[in-house]
N, CA, C and O atoms as CSV, one atom per row, in Angstrom:
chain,resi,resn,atom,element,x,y,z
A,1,UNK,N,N,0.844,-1.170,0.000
A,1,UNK,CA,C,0.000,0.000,0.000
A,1,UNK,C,C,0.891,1.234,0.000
A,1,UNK,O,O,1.812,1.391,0.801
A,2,UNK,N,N,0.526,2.173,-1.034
A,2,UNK,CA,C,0.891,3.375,-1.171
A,2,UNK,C,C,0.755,4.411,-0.505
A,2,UNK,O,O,-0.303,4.998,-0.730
A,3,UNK,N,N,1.624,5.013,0.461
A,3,UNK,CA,C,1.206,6.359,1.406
A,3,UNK,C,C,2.146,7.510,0.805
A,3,UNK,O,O,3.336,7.520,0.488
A,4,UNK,N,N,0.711,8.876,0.764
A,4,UNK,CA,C,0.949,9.514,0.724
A,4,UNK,C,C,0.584,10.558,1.632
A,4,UNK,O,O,-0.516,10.498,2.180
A,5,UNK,N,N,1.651,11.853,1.946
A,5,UNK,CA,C,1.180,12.298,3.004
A,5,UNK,C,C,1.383,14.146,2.112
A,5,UNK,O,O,2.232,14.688,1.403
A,6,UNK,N,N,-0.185,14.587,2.816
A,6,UNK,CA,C,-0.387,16.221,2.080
A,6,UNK,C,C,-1.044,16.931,3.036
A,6,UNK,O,O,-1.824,16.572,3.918
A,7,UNK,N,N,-0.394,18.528,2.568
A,7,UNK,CA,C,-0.766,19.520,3.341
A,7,UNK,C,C,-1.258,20.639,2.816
A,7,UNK,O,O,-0.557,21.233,1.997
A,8,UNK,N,N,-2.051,20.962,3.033
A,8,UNK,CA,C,-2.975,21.380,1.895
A,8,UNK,C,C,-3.133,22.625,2.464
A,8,UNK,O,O,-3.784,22.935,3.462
A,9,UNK,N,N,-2.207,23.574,1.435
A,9,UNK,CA,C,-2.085,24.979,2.149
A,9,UNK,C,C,-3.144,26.363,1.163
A,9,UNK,O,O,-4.008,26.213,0.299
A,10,UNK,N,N,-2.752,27.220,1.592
A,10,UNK,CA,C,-3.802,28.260,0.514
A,10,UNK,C,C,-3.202,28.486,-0.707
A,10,UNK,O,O,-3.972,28.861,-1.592
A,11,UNK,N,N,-1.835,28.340,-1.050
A,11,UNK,CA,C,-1.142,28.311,-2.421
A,11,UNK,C,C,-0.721,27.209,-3.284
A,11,UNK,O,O,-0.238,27.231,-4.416
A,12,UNK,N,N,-1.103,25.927,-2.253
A,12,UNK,CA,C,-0.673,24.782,-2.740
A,12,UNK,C,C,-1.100,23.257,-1.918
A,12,UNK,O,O,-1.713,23.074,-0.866
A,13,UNK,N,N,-0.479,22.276,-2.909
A,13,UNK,CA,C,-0.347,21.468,-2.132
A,13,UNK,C,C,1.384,20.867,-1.556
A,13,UNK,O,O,2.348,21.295,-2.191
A,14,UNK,N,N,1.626,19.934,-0.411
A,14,UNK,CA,C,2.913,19.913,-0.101
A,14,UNK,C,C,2.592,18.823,0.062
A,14,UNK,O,O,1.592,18.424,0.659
A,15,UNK,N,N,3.589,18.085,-0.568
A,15,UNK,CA,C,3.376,16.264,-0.704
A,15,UNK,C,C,4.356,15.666,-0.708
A,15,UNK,O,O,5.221,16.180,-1.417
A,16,UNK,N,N,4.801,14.238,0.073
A,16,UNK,CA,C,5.017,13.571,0.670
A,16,UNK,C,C,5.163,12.101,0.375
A,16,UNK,O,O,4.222,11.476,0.863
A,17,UNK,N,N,6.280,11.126,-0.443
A,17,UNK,CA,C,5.992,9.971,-0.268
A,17,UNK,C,C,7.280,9.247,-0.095
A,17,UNK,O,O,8.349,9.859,-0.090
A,18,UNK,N,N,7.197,7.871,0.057
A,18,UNK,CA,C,8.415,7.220,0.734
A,18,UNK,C,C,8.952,7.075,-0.789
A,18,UNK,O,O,8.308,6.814,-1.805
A,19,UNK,N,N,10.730,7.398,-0.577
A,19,UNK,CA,C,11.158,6.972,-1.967
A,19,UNK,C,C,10.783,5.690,-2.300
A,19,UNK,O,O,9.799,5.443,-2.997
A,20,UNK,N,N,11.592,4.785,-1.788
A,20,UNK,CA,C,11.034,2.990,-1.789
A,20,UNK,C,C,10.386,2.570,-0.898
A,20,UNK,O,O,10.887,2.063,0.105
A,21,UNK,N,N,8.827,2.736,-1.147
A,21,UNK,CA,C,7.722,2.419,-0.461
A,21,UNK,C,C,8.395,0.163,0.198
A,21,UNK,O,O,9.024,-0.702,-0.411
A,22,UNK,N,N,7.829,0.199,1.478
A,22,UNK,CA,C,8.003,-1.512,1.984
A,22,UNK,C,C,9.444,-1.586,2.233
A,22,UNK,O,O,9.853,-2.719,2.485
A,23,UNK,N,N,10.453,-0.483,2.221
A,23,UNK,CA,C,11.289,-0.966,3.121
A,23,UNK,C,C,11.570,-0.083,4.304
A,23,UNK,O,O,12.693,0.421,4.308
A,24,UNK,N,N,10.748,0.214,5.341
A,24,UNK,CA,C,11.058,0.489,6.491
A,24,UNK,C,C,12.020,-0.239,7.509
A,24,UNK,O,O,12.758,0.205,8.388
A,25,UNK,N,N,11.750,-1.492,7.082
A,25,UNK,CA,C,11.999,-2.262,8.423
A,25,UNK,C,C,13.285,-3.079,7.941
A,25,UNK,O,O,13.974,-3.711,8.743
A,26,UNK,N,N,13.599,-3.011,6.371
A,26,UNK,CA,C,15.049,-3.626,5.703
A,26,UNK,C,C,16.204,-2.977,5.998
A,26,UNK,O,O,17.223,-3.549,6.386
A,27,UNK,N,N,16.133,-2.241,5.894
A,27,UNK,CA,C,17.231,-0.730,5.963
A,27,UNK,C,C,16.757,1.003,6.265
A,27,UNK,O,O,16.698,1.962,5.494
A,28,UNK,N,N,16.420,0.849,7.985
A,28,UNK,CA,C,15.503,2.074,8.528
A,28,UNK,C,C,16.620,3.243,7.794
A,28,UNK,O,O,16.178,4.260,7.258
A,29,UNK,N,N,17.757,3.010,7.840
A,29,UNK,CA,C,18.765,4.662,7.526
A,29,UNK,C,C,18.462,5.055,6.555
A,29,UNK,O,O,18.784,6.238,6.449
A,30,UNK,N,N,17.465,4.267,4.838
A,30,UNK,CA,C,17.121,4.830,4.197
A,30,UNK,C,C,15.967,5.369,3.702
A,30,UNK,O,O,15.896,6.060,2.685
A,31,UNK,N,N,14.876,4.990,4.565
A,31,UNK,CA,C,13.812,5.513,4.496
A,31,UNK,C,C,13.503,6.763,3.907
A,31,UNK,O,O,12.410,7.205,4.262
A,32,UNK,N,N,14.212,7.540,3.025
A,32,UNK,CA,C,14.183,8.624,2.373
A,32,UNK,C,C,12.769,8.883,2.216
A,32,UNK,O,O,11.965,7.951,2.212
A,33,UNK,N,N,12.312,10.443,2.048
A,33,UNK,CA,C,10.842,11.192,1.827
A,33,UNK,C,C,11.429,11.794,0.686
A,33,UNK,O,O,12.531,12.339,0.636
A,34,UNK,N,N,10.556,11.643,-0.277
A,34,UNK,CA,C,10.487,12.377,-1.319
A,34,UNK,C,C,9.185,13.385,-0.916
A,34,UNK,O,O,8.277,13.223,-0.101
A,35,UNK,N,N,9.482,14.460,-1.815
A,35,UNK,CA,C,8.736,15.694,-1.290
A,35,UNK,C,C,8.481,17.003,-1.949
A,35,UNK,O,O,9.541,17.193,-2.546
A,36,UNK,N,N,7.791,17.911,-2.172
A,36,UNK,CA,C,7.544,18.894,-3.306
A,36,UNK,C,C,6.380,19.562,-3.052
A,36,UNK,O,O,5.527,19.026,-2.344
A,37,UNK,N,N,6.146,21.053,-3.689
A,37,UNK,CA,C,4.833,21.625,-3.906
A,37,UNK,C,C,4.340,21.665,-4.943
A,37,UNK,O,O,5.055,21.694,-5.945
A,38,UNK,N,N,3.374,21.674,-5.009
A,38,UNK,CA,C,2.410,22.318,-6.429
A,38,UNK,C,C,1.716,23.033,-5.903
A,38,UNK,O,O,0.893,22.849,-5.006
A,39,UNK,N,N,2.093,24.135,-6.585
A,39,UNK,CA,C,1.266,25.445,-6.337
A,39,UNK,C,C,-0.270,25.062,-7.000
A,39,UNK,O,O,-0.388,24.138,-7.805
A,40,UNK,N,N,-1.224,25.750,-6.632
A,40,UNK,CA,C,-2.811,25.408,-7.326
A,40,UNK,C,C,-2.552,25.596,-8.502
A,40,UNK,O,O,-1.678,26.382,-8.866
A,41,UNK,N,N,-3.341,24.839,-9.363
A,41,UNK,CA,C,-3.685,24.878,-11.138
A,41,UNK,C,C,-4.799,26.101,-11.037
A,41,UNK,O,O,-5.658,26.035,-10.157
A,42,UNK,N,N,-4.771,27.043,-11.816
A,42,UNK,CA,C,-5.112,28.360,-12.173
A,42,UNK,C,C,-5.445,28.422,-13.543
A,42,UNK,O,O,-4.607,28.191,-14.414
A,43,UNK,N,N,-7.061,28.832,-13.880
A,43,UNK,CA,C,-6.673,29.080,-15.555
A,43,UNK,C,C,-6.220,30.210,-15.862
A,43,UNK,O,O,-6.337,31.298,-15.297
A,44,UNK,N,N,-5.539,29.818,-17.062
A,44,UNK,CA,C,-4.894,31.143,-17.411
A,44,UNK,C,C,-5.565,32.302,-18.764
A,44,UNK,O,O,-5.222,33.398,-19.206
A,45,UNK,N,N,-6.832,31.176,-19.094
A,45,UNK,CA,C,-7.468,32.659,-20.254
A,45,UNK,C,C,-7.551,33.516,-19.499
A,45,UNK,O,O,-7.543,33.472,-18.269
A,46,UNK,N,N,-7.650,34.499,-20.294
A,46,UNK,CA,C,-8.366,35.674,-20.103
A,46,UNK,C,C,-9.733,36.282,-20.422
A,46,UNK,O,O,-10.058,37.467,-20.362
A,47,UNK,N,N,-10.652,34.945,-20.866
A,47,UNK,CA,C,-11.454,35.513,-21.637
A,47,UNK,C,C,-12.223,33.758,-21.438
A,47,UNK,O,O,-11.591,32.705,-21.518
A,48,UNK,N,N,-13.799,33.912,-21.154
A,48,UNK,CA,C,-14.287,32.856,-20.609
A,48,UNK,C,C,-14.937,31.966,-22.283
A,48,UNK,O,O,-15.620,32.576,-23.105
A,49,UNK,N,N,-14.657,30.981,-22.394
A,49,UNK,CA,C,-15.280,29.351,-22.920
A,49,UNK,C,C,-16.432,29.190,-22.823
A,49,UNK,O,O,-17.507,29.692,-23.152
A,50,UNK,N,N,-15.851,28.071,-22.101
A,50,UNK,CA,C,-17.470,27.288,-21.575
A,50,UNK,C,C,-18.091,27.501,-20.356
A,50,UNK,O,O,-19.254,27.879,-20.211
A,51,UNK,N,N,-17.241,27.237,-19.429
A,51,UNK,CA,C,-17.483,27.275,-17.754
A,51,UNK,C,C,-16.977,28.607,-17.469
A,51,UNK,O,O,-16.034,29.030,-18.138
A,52,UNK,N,N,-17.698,29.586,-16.201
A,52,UNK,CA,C,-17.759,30.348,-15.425
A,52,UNK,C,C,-16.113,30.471,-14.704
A,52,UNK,O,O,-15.958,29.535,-13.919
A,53,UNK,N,N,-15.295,31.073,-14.756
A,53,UNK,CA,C,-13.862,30.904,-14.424
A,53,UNK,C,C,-13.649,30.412,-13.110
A,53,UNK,O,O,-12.681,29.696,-12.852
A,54,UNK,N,N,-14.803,30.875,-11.948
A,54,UNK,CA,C,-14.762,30.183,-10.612
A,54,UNK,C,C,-15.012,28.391,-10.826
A,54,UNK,O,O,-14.247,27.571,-10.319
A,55,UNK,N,N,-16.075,28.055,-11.566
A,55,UNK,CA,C,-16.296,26.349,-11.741
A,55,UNK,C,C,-15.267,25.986,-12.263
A,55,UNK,O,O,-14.774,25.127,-11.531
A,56,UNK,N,N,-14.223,26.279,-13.744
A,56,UNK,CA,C,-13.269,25.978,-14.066
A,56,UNK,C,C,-11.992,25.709,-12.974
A,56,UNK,O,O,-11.222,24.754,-13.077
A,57,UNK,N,N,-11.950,26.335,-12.328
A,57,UNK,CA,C,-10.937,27.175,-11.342
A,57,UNK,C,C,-10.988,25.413,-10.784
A,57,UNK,O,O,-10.172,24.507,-10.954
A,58,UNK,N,N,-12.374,25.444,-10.042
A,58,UNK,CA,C,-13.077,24.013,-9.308
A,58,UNK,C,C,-12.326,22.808,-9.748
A,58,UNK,O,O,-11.794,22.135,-8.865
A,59,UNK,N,N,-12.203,22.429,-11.026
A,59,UNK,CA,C,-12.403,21.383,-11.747
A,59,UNK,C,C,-11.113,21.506,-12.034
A,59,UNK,O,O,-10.815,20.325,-12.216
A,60,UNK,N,N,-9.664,22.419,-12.281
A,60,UNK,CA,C,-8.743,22.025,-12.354
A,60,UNK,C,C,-8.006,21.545,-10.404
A,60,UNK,O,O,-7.034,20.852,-10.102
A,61,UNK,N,N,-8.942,22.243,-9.566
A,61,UNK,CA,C,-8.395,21.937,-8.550
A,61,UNK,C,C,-8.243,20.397,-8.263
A,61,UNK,O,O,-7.154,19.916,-7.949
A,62,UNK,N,N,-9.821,19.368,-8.431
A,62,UNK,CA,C,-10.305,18.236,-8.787
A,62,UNK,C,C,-9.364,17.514,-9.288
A,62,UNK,O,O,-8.680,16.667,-8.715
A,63,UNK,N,N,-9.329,17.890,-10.479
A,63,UNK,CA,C,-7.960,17.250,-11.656
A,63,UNK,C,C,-6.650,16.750,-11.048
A,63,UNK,O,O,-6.031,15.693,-11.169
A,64,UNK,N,N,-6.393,18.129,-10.193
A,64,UNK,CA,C,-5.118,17.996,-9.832
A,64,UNK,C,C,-4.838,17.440,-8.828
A,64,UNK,O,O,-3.649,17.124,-8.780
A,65,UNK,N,N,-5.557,17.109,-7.784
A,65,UNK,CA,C,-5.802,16.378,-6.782
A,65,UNK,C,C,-5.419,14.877,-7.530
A,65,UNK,O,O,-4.313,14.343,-7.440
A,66,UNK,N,N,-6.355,14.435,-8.135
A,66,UNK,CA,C,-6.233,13.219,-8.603
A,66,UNK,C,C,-5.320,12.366,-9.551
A,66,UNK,O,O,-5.287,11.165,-9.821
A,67,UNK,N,N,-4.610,13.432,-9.940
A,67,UNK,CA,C,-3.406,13.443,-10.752
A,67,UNK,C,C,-2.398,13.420,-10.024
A,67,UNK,O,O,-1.313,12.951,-10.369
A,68,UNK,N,N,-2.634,13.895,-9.005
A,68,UNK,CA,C,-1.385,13.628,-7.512
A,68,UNK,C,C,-1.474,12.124,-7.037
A,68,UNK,O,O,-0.497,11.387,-6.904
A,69,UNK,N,N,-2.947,11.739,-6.771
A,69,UNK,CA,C,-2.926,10.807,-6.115
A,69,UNK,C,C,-2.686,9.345,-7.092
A,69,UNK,O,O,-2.327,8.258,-6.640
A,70,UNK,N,N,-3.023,9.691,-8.686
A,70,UNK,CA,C,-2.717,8.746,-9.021
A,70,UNK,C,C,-0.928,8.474,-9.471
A,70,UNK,O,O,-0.216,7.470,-9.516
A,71,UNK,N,N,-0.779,9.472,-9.659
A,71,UNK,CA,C,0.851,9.579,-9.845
A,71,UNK,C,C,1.675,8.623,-9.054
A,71,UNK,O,O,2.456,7.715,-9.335
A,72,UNK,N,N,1.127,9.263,-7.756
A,72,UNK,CA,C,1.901,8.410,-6.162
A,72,UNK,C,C,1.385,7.146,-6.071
A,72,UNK,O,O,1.913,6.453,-5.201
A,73,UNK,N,N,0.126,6.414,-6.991
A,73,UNK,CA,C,-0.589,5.447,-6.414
A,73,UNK,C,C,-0.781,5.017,-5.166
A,73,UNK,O,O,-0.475,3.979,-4.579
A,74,UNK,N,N,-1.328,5.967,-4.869
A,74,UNK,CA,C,-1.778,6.455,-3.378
A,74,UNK,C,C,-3.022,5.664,-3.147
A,74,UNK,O,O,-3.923,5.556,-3.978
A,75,UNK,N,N,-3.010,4.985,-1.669
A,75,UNK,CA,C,-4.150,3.836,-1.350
A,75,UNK,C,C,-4.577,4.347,0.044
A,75,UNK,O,O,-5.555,3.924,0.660
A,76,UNK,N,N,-3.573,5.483,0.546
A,76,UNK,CA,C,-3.332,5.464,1.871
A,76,UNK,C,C,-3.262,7.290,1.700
A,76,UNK,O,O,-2.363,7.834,1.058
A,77,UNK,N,N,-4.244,7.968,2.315
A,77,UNK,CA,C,-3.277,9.586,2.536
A,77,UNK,C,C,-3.719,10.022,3.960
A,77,UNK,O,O,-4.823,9.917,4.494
A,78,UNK,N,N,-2.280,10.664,4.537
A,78,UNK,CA,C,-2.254,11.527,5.762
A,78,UNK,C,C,-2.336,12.847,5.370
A,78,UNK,O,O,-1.620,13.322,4.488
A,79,UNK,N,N,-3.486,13.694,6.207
A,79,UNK,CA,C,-3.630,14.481,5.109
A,79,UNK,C,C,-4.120,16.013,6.489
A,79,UNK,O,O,-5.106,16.219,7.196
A,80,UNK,N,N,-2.674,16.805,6.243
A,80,UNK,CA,C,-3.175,18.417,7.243
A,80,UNK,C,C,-4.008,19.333,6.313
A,80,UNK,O,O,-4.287,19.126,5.131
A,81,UNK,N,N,-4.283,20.186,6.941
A,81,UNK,CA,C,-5.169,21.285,6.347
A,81,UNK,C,C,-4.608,22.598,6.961
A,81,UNK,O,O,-4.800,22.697,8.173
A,82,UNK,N,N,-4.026,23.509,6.429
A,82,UNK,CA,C,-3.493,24.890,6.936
A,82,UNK,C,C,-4.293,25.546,7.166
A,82,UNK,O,O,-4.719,26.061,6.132
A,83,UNK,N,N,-4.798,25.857,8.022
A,83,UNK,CA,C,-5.651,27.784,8.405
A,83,UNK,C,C,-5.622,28.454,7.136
A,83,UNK,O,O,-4.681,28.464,6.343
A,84,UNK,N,N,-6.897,29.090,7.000
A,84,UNK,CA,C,-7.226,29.950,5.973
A,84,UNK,C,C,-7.506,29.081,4.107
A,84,UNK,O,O,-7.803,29.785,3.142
A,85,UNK,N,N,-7.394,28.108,4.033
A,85,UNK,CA,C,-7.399,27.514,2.670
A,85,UNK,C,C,-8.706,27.920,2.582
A,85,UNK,O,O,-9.317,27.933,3.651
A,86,UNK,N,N,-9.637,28.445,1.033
A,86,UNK,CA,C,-10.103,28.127,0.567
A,86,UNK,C,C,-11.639,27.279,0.741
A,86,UNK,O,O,-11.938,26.684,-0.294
A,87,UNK,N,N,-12.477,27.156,1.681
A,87,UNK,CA,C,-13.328,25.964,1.421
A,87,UNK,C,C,-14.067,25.438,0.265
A,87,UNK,O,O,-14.558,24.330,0.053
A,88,UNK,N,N,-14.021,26.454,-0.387
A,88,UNK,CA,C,-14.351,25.498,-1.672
A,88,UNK,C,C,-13.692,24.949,-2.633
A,88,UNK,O,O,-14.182,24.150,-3.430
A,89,UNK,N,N,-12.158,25.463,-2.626
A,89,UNK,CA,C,-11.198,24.324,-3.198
A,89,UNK,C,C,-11.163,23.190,-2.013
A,89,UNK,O,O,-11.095,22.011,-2.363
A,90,UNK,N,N,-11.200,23.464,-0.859
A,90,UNK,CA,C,-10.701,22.104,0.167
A,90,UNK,C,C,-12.030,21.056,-0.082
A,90,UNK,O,O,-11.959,19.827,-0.111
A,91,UNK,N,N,-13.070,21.757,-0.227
A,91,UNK,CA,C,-14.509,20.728,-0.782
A,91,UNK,C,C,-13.943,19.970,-1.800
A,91,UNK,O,O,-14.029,18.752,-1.639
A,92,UNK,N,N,-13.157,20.530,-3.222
A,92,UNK,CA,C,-13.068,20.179,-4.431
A,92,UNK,C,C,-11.944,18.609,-4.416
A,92,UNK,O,O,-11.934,17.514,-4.978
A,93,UNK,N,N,-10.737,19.685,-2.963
A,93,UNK,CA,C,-9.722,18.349,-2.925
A,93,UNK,C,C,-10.536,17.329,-2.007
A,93,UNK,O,O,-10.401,16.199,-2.478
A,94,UNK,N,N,-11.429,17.327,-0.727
A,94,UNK,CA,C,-12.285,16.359,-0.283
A,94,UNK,C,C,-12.990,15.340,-1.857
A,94,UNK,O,O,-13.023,14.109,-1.887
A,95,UNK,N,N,-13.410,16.134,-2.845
A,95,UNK,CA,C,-14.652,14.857,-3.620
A,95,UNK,C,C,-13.760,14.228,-4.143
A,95,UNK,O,O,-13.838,13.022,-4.376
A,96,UNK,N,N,-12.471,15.170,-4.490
A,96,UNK,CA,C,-11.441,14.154,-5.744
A,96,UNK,C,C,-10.596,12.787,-4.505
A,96,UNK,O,O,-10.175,11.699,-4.897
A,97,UNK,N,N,-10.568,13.108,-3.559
A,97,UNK,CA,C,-9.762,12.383,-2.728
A,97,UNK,C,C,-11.127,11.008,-2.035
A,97,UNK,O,O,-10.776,9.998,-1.426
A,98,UNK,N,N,-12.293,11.287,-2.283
A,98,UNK,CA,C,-13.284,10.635,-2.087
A,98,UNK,C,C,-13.898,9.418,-3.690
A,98,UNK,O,O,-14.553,8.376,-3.700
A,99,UNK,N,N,-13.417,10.053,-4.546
A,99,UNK,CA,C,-13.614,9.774,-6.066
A,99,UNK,C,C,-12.486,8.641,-6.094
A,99,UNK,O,O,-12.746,7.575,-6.652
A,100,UNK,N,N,-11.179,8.862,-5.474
A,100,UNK,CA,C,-9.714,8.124,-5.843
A,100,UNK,C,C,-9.863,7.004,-4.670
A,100,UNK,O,O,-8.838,6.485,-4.230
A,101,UNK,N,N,-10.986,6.677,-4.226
A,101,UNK,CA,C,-11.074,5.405,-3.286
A,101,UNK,C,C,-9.696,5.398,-1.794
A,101,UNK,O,O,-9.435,4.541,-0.950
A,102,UNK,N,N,-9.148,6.688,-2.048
A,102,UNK,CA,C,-7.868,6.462,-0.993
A,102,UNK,C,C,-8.604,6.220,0.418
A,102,UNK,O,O,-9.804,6.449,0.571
A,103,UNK,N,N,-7.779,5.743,1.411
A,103,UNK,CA,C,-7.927,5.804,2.788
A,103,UNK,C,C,-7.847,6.957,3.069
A,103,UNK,O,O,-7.660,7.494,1.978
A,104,UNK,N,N,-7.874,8.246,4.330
A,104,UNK,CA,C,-7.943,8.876,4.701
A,104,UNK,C,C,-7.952,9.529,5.860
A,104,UNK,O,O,-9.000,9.830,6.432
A,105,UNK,N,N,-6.183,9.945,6.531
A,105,UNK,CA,C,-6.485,10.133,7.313
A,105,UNK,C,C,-5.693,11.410,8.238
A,105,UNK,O,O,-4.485,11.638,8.296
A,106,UNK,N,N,-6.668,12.036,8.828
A,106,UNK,CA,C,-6.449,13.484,8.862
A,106,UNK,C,C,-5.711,13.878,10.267
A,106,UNK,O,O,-6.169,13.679,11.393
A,107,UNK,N,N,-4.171,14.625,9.859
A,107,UNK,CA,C,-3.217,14.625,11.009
A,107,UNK,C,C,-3.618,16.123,11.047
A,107,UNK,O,O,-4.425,16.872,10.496
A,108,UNK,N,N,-2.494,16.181,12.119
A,108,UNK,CA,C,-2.331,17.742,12.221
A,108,UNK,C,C,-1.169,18.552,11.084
A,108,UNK,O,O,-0.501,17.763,10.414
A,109,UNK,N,N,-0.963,19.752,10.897
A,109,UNK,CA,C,-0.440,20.396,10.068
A,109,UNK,C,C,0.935,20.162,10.971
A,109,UNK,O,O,0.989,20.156,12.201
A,110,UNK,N,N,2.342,19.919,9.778
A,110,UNK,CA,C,3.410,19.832,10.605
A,110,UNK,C,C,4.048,20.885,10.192
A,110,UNK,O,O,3.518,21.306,9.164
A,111,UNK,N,N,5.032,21.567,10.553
A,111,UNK,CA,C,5.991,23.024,10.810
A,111,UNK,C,C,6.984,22.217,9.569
A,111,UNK,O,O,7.091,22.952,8.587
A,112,UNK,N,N,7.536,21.220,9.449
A,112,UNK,CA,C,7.865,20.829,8.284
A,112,UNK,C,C,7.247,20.170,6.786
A,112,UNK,O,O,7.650,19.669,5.736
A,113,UNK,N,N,6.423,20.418,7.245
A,113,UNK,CA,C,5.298,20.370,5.927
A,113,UNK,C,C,4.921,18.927,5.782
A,113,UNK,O,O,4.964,18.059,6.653
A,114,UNK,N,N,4.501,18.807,4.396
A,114,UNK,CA,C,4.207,16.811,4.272
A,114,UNK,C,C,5.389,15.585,4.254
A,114,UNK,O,O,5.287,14.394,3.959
A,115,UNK,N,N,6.624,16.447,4.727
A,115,UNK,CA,C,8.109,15.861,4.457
A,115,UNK,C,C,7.708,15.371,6.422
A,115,UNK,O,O,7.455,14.199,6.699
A,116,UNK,N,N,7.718,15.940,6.991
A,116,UNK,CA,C,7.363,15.990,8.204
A,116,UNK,C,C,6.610,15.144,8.752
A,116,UNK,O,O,6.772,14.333,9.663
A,117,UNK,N,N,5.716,15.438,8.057
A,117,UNK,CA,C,3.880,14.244,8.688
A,117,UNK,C,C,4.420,12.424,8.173
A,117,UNK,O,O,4.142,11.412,8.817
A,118,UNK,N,N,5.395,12.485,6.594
A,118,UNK,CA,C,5.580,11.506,6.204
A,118,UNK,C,C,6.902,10.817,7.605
A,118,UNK,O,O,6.811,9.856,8.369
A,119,UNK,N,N,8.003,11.844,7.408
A,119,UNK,CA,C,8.908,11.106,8.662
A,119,UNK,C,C,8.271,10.679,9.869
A,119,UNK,O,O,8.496,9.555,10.317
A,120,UNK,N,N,7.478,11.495,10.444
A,120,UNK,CA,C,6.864,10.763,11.362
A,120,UNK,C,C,6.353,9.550,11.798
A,120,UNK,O,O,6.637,8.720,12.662
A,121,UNK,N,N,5.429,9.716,10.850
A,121,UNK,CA,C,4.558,8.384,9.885
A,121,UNK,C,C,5.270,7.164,10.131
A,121,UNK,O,O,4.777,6.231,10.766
A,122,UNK,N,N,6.423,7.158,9.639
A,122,UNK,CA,C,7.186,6.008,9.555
A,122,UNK,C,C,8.409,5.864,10.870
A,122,UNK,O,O,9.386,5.121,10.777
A,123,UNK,N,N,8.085,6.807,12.171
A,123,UNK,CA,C,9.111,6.590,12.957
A,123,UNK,C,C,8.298,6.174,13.736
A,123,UNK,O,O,8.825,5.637,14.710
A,124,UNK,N,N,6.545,6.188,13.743
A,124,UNK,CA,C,5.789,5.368,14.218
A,124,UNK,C,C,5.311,4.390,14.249
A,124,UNK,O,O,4.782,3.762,15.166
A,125,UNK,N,N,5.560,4.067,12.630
A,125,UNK,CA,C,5.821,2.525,12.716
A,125,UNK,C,C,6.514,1.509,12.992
A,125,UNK,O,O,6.309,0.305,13.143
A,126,UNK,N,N,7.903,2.635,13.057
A,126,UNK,CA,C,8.915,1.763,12.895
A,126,UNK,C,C,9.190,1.518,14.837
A,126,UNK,O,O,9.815,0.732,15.550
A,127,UNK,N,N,8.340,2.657,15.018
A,127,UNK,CA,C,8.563,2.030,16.917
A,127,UNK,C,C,7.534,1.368,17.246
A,127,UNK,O,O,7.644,0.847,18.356
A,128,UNK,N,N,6.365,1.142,16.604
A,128,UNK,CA,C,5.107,0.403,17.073
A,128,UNK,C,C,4.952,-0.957,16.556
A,128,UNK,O,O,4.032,-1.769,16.656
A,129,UNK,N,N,6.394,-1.004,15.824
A,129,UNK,CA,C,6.562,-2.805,14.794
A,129,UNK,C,C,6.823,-3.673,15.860
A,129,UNK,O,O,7.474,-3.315,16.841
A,130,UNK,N,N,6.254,-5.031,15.693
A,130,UNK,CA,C,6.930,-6.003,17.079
A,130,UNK,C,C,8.408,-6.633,16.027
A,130,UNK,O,O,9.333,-7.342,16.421
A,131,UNK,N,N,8.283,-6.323,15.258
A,131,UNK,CA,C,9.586,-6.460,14.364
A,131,UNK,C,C,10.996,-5.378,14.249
A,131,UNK,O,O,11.010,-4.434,13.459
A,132,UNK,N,N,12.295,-5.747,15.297
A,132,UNK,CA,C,12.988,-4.688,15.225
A,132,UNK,C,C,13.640,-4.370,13.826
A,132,UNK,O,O,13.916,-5.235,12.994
A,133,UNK,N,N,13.875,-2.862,13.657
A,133,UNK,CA,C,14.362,-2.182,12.559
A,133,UNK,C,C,15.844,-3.411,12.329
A,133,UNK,O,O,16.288,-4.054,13.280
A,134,UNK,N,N,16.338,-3.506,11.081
A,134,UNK,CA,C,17.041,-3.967,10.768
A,134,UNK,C,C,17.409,-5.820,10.813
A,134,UNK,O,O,18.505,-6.364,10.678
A,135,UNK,N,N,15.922,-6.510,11.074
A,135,UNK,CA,C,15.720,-7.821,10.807
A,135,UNK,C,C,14.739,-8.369,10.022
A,135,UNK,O,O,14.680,-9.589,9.869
């Protein structure tokens, strides 16, 4: 199972996954986090189509959500929420993250972002394993 861990701020998202997902417990020293932002998807006409630029706005937020989660093949997300986001993009990332069948589950915001929530993540497993690190 795929974990991903996001923090879902007012300019972006901040995301989180194990470089080589299943080896925690082979070699704990490398547990590496891979990690990055994406700023929100924004349209960029200037001049409206089809959809109302706020619904558009909606629907690339949607997109991009799910384009995250399938990227990471994400089965599993830990997932903060920053003060001040948006509620109707955080609605948009709730349906797409509800749409992508992931698990779901909602930490607190960490001071090191989703690099943070992910190290954690895994220093809790790796102390709550009845299996010691490195056997």
């Amino acid at each position: 199972m795929n974990t991903i861990a996001l923090q879902i701020g007012k300019k972006g998202i901040g995301w989180a996954v194990m470089a080589t997902p299943g080896e925690y417990f082979d070699e704990p020293e490398k547990n590496d986090v891979r990690s990055g932002f994406w700023p929100w998807r924004e349209t960029l006409r200037q001049h409206r189509d089809r959809l109302p630029l706020d619904m558009e706005n909606r629907v690339l937020t949607y997109q991009q959500m799910l384009d995250l989660l399938n990227t990471a093949d994400a089965e599993e997300v830990l997932m903060a929420v920053e003060e001040g986001v948006d509620r109707i993009r955080l609605g948009c990332v709730w349906v797409a993250l509800d749409h992508s069948d992931a698990f779901v589950r909602e930490v607190e915001v960490h001071p090191d972002g989703a690099a943070g929530i992910m190290r954690d993540e895994i220093a809790e497993v790796l102390a709550n394993s009845p299996r010691p690190p490195g056997t």
